[in-house]
N, C-alpha and C positions, 0 to 999 in steps of 0.2 A: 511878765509872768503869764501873759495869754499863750503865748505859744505850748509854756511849760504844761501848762491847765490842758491845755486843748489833745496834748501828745499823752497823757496820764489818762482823761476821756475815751482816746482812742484805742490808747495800748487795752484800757479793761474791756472795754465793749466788745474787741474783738478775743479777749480770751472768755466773755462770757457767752461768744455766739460757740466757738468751740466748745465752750462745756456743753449748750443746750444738744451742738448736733451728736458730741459724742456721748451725750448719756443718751440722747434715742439710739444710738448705735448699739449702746453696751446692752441695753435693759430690752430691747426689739423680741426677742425671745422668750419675756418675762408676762407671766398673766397679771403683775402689777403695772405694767406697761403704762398706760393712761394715766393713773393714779399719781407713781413718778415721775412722770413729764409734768403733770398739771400743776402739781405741787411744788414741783421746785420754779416751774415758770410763773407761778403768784409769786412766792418767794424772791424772784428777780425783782418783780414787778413792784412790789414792797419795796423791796431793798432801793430800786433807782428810783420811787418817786422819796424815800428818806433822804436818799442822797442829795437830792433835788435842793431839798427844805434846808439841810446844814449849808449846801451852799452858801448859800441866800442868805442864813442865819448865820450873826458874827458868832465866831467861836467861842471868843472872850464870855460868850451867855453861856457856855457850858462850864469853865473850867471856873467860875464862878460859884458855881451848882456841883461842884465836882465829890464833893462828901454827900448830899443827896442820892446820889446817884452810886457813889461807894456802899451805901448803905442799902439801897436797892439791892444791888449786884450781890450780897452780900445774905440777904434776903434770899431772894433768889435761887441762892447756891443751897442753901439750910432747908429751903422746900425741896428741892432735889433730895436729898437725903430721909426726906419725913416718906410717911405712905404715900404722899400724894406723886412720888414719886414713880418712875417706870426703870425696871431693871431689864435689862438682855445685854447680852452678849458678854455677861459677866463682869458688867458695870453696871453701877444705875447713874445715868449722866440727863436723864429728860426728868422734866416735867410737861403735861398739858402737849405735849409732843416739842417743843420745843429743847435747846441746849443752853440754859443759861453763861453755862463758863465760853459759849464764845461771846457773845453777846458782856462778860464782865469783862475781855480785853480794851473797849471803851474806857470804862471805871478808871481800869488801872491804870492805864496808858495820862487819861487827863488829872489824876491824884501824882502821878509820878510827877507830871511836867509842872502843875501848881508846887507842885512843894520844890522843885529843883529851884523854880522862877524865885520863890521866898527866901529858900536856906541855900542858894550857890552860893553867898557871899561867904555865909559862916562855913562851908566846904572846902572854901579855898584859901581863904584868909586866918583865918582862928587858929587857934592853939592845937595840936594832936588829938587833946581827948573832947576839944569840941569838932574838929572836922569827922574825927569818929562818930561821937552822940550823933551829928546834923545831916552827915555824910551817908553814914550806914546803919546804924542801930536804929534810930529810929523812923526813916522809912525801912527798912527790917519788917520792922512790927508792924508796921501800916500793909505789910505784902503779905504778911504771914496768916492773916484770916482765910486772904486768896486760897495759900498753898496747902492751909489743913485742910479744907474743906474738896479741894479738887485732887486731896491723898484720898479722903474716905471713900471717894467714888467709886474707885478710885481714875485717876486721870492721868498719869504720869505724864503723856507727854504736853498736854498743857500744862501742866505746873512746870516742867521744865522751861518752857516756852517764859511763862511768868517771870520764871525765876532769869532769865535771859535775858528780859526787856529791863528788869528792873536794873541788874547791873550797868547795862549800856545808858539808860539813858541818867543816871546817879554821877557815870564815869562824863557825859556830856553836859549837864551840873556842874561839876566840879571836882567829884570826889577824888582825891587824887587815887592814881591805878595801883598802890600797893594797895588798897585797902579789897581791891577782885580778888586780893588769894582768899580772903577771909568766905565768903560766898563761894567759891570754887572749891576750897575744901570739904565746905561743908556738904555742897553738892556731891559731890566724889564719893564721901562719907553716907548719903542718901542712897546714893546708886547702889553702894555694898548692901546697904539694910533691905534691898527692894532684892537685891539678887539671892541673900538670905533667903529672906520672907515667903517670897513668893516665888511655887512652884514654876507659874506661868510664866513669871520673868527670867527663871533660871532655863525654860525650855523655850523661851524668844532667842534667848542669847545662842543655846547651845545650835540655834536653828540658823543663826547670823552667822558662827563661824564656820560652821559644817550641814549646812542647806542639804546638801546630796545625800546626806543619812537619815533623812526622815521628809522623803518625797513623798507620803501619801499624808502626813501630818503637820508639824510648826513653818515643817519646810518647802511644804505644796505653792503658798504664795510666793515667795522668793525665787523658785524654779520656773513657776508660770509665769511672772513676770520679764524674767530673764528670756527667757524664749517668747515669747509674745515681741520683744522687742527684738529681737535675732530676724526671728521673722517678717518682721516690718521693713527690714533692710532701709533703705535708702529714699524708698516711695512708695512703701509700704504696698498690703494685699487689696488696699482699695475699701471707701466706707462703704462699711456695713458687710466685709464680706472676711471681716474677722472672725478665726472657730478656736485660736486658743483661749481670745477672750472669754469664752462663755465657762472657762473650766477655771478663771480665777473668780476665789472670792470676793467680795466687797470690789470687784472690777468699777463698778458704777461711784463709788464713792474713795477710799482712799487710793485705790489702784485704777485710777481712770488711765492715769500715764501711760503705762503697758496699751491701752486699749488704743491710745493716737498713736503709738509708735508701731504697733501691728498691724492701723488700718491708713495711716496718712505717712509714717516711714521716717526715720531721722531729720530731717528737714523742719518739720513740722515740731516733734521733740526739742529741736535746737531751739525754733522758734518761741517753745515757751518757757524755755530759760532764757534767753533774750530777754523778753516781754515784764520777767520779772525785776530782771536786771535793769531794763527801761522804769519801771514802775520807783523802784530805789532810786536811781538817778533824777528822777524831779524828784521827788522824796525831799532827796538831798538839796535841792534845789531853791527850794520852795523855805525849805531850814532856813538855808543861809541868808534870806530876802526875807524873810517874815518882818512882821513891826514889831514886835517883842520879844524876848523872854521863852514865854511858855509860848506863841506858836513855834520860834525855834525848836526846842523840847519835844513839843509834842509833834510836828512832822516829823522830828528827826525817829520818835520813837514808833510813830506808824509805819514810816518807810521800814526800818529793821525788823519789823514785825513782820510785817508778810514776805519781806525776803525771807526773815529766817527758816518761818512757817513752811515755806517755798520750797526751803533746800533741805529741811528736814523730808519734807515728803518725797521729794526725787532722791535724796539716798537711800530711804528705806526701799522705794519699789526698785531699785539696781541693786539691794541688797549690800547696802557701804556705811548700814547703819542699822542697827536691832528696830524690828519695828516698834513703832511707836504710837500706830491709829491716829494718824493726823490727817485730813484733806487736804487736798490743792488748793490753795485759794482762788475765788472765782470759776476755779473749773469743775471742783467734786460736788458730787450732787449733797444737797445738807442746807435745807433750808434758813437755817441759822447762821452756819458759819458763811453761806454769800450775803447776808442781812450786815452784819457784823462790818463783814469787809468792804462793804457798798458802802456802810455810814463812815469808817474812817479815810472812805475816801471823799466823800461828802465833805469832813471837816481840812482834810489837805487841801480841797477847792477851798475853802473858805477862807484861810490862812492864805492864800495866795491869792484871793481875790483883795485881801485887804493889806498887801505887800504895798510900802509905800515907793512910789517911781523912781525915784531917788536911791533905791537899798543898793543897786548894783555898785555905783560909782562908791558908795557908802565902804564898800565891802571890799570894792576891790583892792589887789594885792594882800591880803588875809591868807597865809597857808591854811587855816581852819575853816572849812566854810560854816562851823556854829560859833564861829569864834566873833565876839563883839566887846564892846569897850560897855555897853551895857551890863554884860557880865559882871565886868568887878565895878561899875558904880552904882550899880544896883544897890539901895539899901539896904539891909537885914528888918524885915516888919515882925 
């Protein structure tokens, strides 16, 4: 698992040196200049000495503590919403300047993987209406504090995101996979209400499918991104000597993408869908080899997590997806969301530092790499 550890190490370090040089790229221009460099480089500096400490620290301390820390996050989310909260951009998603709902991806992620580790048995063995109850309803309700709260913000595309992890890692449980149309309808169902509802959501959409009719408005980001990336051709205009970037919004944070394809060119682009894709694959890795239960679960639900997060964000900035206000992981500037993602990659070391040497031969020939005979003799507690 050294090697696995050490490629996971490398692969982030090196999208985190890209994020530093290409947010002084994007933001060079900007009289907050300093302010955002210095801020998000504590924010690294935070985030990799936490990373540090989970190493270090077995896991199994967390997911122990796993409802403490639900209840935090939970906390957390309900101050966002009180005065103490801060609204712009037509959300109120801070507190204290920070983002609590990336910082609850933790919570959820280790409440998910303890309760699969407890109820797989009854998810896969039981009766209908208990793989139901153990399987879906009632973690359901353990997600759904998550989902009200990151609606009021409102947050769509984390609550999406939530709602994402929870099915996969349920369906990695045990749940059997009819039971995803139930959650995917209801999804479907949400999207309608939110397209309804809200004006802004109905003029995102109208901006996804027909970007060129509303180029100085919903559809300015989508076009400037799109060209930003045209322009970067192959090996791009060279850092720092990018001029579409400066006409896209939020360039430094959710549309940093646009800004390494127009100043380092496809190559680089590629590179950090690679990167991501490398990051999944020990992910996956590190699953199949863990000593239990719940670090299976829970790598497997961190690896999907920031892929998903991943490829959510590179559809929206190519416009192959309605925006959504999501960052890049590790590369968009957001003090919070590199915190977040620095610790669950903290606790992925951790699970693979405490892989027993033996798992390989354990495992191998398994078409499943979460697949274990631990699964089904696991007792029901």
């Amino acid at each position: 698992m050294r090697s696995t550890s050490i490629l996971l190490l490398l692969t982030v370090g090196l999208l985190l040196a890209l994020s530093f040089t290409m947010l002084a790229s994007a933001v060079m221009m900007d009289s907050r200049f300093s302010s955002l460099v210095t801020t998000q480089a504590v924010a690294i500096l935070g985030g990799v000495g936490l990373m540090c400490a989970l190493w270090r620290k077995d896991y199994r301390f967390w997911l122990e503590r796993h409802w403490w820390l639900y209840g935090l996050s939970i906390v957390s989310l309900v101050l966002v919403l009180s005065p103490l909260g801060t609204y712009r951009n037509g959300a109120q998603r801070w507190v204290f300047g920070l983002q609590p709902a990336e910082f609850s991806k933790v919570p959820l992620l280790l409440t998910l993987a303890a309760w699969g580790s407890r109820f797989g048995p009854r998810m896969r063995f039981g009766s209908t209406i208990s793989t139901f109850v153990w399987g879906l309803l009632l973690p359901g309700l353990v997600v759904v504090p998550f989902l009200g709260l990151l609606y009021k913000q409102p947050d769509r595309g984390t609550m999406a995101l939530f709602g994402l992890v929870t099915v996969v890692v349920l369906l990695l449980s045990g749940m059997p996979k009819r039971f995803a149309i139930i959650p995917a309808l209801l999804g479907a169902g949400l999207g309608v209400h939110f397209y309804n509802s809200s004006k802004m959501v109905r003029d995102r959409m109208d901006a996804f499918l027909h970007p060129e009719l509303y180029p100085q408005t919903t559809g300015s980001q989508a076009l400037k991104s799109l060209a930003a990336l045209r322009e970067g051709g192959l090996e791009g205009v060279g850092l720092g000597s990018g001029v579409i970037k400066l006409t896209i919004p939020e360039q430094h944070t959710d549309f940093i993408l646009p800004v390494i394809g127009e100043e380092l060119g496809l190559f680089f682009t590629l590179g950090v869908l690679i990167a991501f894709v490398v990051i999944l694959l020990c992910s996956v890795r590190i699953a199949s080899r863990a000593a239990d239960v719940e670090g299976r679960l829970l790598a497997g639900g961190i690896g999907f997590l920031i892929a998903c997060q991943a490829m959510i964000n590179i559809a929206v900035v190519t416009n192959s997806m309605i925006n959504k206000g999501m960052p890049l992981p590790f590369v968009s500037r957001g003090g919070s969301s590199a915190v977040s993602m620095l610790v669950m990659v903290g606790l992925l070391l951790s699970i693979a530092r405490r892989a027993p040497e033996n798992s390989q031969a354990s495992h191998r020939g398994s078409p499943n790499p979460f697949h274990s005979p631990d699964l089904e003799s696991l007792p029901a507690r």
